[in-house]
MDTraj code that builds the backbone (N, CA, C; nanometers):
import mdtraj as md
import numpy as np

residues = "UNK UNK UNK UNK UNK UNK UNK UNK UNK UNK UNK UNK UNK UNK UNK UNK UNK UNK UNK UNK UNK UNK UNK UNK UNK UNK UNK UNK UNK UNK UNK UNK UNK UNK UNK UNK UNK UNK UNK UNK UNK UNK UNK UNK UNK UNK UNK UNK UNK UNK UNK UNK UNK UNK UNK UNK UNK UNK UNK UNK UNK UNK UNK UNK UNK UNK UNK UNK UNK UNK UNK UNK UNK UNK UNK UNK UNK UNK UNK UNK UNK UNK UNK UNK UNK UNK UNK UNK UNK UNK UNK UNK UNK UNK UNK UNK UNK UNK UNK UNK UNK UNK UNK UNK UNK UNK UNK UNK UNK UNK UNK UNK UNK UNK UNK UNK UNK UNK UNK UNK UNK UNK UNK UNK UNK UNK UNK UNK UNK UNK UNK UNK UNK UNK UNK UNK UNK UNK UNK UNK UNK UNK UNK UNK UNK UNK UNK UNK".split()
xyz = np.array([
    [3.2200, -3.7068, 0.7540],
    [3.2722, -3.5717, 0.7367],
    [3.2785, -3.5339, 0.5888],
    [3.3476, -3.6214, 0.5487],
    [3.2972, -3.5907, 0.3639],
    [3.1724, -3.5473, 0.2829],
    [3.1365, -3.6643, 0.3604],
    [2.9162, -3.6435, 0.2932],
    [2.8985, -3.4817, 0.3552],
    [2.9316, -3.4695, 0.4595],
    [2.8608, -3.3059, 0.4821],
    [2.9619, -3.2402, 0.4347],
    [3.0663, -3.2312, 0.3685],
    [3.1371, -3.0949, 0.3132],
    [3.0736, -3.1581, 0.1665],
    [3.0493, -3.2729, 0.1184],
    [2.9749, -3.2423, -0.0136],
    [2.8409, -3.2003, -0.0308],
    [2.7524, -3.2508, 0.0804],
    [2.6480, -3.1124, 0.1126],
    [2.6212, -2.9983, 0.1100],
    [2.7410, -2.9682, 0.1588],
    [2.7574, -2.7889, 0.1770],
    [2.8390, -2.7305, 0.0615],
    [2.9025, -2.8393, -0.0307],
    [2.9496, -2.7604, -0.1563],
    [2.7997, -2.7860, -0.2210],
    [2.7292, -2.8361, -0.2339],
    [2.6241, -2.8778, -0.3175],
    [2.5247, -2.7828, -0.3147],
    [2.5367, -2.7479, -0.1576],
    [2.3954, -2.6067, -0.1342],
    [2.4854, -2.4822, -0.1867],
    [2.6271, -2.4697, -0.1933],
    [2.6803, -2.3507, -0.2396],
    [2.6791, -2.3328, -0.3894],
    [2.6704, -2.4500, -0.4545],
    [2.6433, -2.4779, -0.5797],
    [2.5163, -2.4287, -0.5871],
    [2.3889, -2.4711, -0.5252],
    [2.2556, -2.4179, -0.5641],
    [2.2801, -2.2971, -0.5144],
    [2.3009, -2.2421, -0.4056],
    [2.3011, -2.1042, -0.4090],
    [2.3166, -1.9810, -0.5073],
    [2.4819, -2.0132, -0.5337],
    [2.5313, -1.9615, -0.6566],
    [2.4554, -1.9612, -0.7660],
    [2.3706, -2.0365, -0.8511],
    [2.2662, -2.1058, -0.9371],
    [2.1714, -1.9723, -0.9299],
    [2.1342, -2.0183, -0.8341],
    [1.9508, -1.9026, -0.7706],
    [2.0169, -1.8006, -0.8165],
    [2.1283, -1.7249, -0.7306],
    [2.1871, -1.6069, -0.7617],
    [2.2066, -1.5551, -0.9324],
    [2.2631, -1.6556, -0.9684],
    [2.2736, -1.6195, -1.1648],
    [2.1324, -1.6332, -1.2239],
    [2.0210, -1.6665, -1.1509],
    [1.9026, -1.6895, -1.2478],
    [1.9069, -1.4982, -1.2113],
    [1.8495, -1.4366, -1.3019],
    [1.8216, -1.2911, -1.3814],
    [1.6646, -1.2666, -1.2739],
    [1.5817, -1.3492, -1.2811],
    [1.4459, -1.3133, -1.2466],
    [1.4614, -1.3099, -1.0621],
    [1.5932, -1.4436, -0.9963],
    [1.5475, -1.5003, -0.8520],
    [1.6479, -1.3787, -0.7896],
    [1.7566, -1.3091, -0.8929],
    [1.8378, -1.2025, -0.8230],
    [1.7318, -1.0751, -0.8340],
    [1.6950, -1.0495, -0.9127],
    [1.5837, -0.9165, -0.9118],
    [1.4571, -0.9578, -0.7532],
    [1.4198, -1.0579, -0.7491],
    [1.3219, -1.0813, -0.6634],
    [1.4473, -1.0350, -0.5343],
    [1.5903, -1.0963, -0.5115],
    [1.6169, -1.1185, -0.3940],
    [1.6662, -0.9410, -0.4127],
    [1.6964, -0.8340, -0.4770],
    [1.7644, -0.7227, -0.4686],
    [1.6125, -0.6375, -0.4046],
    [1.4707, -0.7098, -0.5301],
    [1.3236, -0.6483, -0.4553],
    [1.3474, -0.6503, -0.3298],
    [1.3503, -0.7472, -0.2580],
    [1.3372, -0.7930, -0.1102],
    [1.4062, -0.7335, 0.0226],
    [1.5240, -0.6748, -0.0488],
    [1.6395, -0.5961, -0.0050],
    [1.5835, -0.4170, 0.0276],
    [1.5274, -0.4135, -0.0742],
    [1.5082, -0.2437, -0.1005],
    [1.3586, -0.2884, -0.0355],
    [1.3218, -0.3394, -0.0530],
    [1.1682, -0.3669, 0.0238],
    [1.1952, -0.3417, 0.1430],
    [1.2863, -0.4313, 0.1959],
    [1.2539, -0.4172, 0.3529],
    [1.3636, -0.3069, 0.4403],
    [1.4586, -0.2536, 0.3511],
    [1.4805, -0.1019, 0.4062],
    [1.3689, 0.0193, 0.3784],
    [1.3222, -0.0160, 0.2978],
    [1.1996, 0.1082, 0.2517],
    [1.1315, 0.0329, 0.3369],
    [1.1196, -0.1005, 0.3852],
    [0.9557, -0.0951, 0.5055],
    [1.0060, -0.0378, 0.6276],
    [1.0971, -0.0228, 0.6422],
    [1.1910, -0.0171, 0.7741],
    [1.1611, 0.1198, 0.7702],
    [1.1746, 0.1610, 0.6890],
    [1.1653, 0.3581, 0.6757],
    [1.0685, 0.3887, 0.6910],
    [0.9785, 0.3044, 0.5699],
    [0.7861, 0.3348, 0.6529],
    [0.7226, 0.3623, 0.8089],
    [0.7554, 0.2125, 0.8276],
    [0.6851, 0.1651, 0.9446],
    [0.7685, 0.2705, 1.0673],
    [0.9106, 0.2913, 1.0627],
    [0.9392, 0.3619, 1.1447],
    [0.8970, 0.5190, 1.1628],
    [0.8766, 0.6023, 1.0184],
    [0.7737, 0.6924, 0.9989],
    [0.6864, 0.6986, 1.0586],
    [0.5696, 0.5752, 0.9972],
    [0.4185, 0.5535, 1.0977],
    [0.4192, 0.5425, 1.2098],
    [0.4999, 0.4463, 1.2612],
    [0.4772, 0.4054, 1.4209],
    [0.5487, 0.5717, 1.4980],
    [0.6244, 0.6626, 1.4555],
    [0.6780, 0.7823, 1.5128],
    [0.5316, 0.8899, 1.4630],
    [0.4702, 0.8826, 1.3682],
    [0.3638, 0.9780, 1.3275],
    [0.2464, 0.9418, 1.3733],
    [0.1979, 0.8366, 1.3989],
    [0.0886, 0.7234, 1.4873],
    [0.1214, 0.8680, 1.5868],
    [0.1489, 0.8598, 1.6923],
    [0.2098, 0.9147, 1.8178],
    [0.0955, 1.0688, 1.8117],
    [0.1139, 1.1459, 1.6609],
    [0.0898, 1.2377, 1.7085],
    [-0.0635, 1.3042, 1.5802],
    [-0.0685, 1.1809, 1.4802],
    [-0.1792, 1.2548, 1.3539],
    [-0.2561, 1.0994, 1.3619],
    [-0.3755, 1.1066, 1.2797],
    [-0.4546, 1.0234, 1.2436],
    [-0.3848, 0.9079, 1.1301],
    [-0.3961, 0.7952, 1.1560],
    [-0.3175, 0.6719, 1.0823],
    [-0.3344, 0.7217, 0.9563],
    [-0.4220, 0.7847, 0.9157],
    [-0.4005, 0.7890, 0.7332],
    [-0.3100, 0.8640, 0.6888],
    [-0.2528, 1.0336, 0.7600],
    [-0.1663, 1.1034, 0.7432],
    [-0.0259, 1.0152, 0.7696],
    [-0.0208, 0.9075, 0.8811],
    [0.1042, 0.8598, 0.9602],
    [0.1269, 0.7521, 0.8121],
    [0.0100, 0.6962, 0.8009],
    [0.0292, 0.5622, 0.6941],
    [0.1095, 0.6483, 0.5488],
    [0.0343, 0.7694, 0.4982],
    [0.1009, 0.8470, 0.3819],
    [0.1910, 0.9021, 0.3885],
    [0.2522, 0.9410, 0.5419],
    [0.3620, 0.9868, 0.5442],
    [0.4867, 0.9286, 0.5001],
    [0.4375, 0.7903, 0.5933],
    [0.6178, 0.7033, 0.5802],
    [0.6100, 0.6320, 0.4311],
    [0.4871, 0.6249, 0.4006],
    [0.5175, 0.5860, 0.2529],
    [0.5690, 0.6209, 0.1629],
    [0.5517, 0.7909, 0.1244],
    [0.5598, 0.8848, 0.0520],
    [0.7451, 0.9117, 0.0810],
    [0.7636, 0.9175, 0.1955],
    [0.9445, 0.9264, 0.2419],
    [1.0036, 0.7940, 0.1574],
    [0.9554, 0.6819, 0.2001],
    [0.9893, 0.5195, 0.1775],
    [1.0453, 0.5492, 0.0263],
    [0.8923, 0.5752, -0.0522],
    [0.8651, 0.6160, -0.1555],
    [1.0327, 0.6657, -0.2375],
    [1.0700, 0.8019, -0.2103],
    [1.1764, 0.8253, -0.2974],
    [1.3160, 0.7360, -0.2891],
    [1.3369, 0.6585, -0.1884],
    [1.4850, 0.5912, -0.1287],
    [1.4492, 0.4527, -0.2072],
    [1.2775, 0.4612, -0.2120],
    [1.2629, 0.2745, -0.2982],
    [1.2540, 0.3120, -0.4561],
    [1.1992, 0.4385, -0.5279],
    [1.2341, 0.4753, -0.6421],
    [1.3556, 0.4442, -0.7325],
    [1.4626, 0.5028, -0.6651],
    [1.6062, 0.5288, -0.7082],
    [1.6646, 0.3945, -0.6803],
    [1.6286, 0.3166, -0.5696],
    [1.7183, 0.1785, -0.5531],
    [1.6497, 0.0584, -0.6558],
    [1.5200, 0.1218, -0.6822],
    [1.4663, 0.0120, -0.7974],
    [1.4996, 0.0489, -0.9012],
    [1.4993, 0.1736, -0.9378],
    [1.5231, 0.1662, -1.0856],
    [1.6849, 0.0926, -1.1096],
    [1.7735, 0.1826, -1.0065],
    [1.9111, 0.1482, -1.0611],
    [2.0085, 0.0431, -0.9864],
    [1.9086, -0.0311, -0.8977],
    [1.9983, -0.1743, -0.8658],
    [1.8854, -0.2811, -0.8801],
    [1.7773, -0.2610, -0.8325],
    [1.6959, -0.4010, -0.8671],
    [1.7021, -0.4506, -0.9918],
    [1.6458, -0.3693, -1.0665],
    [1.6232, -0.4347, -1.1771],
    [1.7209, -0.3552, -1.3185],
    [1.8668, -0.2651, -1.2360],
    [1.9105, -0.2054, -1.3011],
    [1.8662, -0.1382, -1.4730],
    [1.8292, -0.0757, -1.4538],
    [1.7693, 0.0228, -1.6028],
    [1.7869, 0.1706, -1.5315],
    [1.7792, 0.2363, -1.6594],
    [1.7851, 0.3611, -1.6470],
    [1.6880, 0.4534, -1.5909],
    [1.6380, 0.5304, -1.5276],
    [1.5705, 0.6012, -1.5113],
    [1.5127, 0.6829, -1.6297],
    [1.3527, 0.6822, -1.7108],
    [1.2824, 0.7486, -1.7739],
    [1.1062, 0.8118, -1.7173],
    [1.1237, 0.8663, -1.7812],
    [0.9625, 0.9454, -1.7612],
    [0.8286, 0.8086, -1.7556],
    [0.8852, 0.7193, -1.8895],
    [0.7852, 0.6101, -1.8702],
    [0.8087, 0.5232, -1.7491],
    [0.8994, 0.4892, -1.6500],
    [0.9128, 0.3955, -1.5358],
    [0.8843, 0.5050, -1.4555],
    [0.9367, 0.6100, -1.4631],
    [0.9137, 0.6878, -1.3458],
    [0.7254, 0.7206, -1.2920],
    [0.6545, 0.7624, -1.4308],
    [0.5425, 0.7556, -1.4031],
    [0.4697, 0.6277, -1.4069],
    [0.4593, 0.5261, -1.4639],
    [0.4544, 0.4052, -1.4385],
    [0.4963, 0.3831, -1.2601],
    [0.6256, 0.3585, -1.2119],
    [0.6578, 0.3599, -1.0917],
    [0.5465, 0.4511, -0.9714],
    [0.5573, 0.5502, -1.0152],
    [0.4842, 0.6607, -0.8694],
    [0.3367, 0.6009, -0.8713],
    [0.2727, 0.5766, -1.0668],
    [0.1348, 0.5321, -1.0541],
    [0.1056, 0.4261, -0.9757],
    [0.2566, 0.3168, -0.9615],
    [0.1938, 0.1897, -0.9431],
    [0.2346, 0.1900, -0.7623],
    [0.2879, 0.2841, -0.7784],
    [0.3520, 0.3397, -0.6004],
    [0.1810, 0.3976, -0.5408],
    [0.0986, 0.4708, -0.6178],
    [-0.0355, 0.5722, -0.5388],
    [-0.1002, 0.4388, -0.5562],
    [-0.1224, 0.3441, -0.6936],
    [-0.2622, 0.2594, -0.6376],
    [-0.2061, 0.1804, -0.5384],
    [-0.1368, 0.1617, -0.4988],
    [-0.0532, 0.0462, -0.3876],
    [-0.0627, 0.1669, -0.2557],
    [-0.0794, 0.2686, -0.2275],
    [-0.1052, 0.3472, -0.1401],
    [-0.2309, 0.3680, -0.1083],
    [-0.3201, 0.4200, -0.1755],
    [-0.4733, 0.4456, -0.1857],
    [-0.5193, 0.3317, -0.2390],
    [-0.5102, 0.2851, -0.3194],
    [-0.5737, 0.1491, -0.3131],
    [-0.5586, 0.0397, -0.2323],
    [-0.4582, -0.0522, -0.2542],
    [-0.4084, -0.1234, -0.1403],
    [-0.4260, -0.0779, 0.0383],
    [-0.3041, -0.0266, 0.0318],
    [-0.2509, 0.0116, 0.1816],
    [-0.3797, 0.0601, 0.2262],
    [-0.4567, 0.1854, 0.1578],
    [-0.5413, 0.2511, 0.2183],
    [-0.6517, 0.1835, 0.2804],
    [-0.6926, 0.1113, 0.1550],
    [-0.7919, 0.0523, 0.1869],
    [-0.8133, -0.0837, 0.2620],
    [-0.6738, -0.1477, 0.2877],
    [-0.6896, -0.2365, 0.4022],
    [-0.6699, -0.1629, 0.5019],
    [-0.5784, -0.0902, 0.5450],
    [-0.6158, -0.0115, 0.6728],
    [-0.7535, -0.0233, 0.6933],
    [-0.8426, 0.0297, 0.6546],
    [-0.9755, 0.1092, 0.6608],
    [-1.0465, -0.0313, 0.6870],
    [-1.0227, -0.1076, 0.6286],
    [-1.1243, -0.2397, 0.6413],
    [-1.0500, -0.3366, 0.7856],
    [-0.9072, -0.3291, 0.8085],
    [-0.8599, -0.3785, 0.9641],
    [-0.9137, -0.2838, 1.0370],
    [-0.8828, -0.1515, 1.0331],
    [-0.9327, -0.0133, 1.1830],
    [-1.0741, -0.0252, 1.1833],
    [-1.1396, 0.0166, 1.0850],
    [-1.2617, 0.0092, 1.0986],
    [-1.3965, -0.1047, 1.0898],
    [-1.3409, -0.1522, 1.0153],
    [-1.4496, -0.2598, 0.9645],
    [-1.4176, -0.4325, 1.0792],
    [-1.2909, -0.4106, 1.0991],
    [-1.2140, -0.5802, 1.2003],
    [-1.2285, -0.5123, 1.3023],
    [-1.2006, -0.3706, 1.3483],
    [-1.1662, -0.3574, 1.4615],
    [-1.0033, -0.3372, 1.5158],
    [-0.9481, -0.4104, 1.4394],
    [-0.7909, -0.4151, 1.4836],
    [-0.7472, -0.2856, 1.5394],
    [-0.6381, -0.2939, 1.5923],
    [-0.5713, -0.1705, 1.6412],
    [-0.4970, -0.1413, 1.5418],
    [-0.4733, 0.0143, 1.5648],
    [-0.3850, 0.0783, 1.4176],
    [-0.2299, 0.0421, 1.4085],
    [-0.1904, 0.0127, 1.4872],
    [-0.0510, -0.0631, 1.5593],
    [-0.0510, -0.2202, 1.4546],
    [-0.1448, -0.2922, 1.5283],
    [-0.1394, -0.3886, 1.4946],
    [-0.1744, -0.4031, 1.3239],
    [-0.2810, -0.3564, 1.2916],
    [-0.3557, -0.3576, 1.1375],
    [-0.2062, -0.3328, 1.0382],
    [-0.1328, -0.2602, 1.0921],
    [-0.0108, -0.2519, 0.9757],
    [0.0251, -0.3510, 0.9643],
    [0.0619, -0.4443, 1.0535],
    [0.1416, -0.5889, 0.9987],
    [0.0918, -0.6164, 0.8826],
    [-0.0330, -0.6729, 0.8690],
    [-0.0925, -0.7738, 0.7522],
    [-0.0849, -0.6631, 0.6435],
    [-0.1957, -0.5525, 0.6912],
    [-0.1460, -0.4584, 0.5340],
    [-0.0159, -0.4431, 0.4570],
    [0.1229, -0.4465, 0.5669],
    [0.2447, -0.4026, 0.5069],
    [0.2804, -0.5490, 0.4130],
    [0.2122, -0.6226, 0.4376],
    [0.3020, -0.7990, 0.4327],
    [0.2110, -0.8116, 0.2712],
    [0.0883, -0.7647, 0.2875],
    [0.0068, -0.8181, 0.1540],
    [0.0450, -0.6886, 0.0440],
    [0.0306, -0.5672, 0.1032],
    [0.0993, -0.4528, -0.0179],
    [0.2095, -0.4997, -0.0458],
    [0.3072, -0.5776, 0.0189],
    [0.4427, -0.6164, -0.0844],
    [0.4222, -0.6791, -0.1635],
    [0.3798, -0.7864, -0.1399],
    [0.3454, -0.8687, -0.2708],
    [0.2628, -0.8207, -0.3665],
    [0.1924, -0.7273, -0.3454],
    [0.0948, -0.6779, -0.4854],
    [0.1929, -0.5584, -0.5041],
    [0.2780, -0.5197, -0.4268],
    [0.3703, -0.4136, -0.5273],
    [0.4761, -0.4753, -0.5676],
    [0.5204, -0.5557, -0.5903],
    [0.6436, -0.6620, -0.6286],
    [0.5766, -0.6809, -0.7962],
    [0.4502, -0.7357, -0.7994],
    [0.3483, -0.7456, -0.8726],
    [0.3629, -0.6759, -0.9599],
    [0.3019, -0.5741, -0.9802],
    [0.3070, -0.4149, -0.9764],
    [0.4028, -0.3864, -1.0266],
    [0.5120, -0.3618, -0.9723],
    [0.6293, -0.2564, -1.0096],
    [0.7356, -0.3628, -1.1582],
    [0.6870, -0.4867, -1.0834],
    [0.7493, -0.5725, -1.2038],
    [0.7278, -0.5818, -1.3239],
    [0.5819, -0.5729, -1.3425],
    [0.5488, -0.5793, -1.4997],
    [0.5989, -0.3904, -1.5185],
    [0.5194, -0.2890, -1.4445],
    [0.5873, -0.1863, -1.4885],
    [0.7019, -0.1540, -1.5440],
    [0.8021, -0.2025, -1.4680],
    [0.9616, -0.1721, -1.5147],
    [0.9890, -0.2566, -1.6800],
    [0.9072, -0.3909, -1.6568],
    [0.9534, -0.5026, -1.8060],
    [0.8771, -0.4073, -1.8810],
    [0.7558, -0.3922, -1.8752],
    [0.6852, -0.2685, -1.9583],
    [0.7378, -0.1322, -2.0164],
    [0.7798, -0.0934, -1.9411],
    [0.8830, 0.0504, -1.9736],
    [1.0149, -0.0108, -2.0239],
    [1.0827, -0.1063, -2.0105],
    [1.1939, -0.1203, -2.0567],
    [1.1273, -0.2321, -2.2416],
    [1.0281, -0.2928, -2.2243],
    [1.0284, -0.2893, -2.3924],
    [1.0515, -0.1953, -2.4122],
    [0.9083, -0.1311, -2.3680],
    [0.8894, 0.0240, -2.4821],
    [0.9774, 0.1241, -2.4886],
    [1.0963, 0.0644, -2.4230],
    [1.2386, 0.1785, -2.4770],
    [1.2733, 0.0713, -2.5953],
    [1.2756, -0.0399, -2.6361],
    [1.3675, -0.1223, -2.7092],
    [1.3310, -0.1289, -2.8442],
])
top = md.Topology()
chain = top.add_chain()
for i, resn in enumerate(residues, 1):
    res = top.add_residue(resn, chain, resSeq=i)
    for name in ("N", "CA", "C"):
        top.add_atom(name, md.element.get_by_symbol(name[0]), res)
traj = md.Trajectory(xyz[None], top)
């Protein structure tokens, strides 16, 4: 009984740890606003699927996602201020992650695999995070030198 309550102080110890590293709390606050903004997406698409062509349904819920993941990144992920340089930085690195990314795996699962438009979102939504995590990260360290 001892050995496992010093276990479990030991993982609360690493926990706590991860949490104070600066870089593993920004990844875990990303991850947070990620997956309410995917939640907003996908529930967008899969309700706009229903009634327009996947590319309007895919730009729709993004573009919504889009302003609720703006405002929670600038001022809790990676807390900084909101400027013109993150902001355009942000939306730029928000459209190539839309039209580039997103778009264009769609287009290569629907059309080129075959997949269903249902299904093709999984993998697209799972690989655009990580290249917008990517993305939005150096942006924000980028805009926040070039304020300093």
């Amino acid at each position: 009984m001892a050995n496992e309550n010093l276990h479990s102080y030991s993982m609360v110890n690493k926990i706590k740890e991860l949490l104070r590293n600066k870089e593993m709390g920004q990844f875990i606050r990303f991850c947070i606003v990620g997956g309410t903004c995917a939640v907003i997406d996908a529930a967008v698409y899969y309700t706009m699927l229903l009634f327009v062509p996947y590319q309007v349904a895919l730009v729709s819920g993004y573009l919504i996602s889009l302003c609720v993941n703006y405002l929670l990144t600038v001022y809790w992920t990676f807390k900084t201020q909101s400027s013109v340089t993150n902001l355009v930085g942000i939306v730029g690195a928000h459209m190539f992650n839309l039209f580039g990314v997103r778009m264009g795996l769609m287009w290569l699962f629907v059309e080129e695999f075959h997949l269903s438009k249902s299904i093709a979102y999984i993998p697209m939504a799972v690989i655009s995070a990580v290249t917008n995590y990517i993305v939005i990260r150096t942006v924000v360290k980028y805009s926040t030198k070039k304020k300093e």
